[in-house]
C-alpha positions, -999 to +999 in steps of 0.1 A: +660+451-213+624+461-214+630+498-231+606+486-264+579+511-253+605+540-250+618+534-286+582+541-299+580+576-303+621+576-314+621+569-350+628+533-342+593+515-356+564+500-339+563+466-317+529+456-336+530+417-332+564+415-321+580+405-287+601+429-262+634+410-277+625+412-313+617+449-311+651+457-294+669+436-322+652+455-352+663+490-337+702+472-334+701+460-370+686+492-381+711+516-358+737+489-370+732+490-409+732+533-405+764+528-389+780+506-414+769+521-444+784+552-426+815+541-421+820+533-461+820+570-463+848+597-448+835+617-418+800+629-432+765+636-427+759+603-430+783+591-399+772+623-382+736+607-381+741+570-374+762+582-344+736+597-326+712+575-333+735+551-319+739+576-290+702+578-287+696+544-287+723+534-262+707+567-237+677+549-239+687+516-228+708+534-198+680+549-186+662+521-190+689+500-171+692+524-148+649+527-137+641+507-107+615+482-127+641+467-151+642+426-144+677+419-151+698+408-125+719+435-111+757+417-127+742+422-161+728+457-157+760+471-142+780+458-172+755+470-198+756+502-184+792+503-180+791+491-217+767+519-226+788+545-206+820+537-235+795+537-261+785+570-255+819+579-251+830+561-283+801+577-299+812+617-287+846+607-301+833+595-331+810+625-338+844+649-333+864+621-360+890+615-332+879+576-343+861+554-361+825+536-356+835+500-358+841+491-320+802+506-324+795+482-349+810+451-328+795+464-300+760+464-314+764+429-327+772+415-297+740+426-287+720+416-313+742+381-311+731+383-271+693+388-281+689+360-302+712+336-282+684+349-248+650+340-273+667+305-282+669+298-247 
């Protein structure tokens, strides 16, 4: 997806020694474990922030979609951003405790699931 360099000066750590994939997987697992330790609780602080970190994170990878120097083939950028576009949605619902975070947390695995499969290859 190529956003590693946005995610910088987010919160989300450093890419020191690490690849473009591997940085995008440690800031799913870590948006991922906010979100499920979140969801252990009622609506909370705690779900409050792992949603929009979640929403941050998924903004950033539209836009990043979304800018005219992302390599993916256009199939797979339309359908991650159509993907991010529910998660956002998800997410605003989420934050209001109209629902709950775990299509979030599926989503996000898929991902990470989808990352690793990609550096295998």
């Amino acid at each position: 997806m190529n956003a590693v360099p946005s995610f910088a000066g987010h919160g989300y750590g450093s890419s020191i020694l690490r690849t473009p994939r591997d940085a995008e997987y440690e800031v799913f697992s870590r948006v991922t474990r906010m979100l499920r330790q979140a969801a252990d609780g009622a609506h909370g602080a705690d779900v409050i922030a792992a949603v929009h970190k979640n929403n941050e994170l998924w903004t950033i990878l539209a836009a990043d979609l979304a800018s005219p120097g992302n390599g993916l083939p256009d199939q797979i950028r339309a359908g991650l951003l159509s993907l991010a576009g529910f998660v956002l949605r998800h997410g605003h619902q989420a934050l209001s405790g109209k629902v709950g975070v775990a299509p979030l947390i599926d989503i996000n695995l898929a991902m990470m699931r989808g990352l690793r499969q990609e550096a295998a290859e």
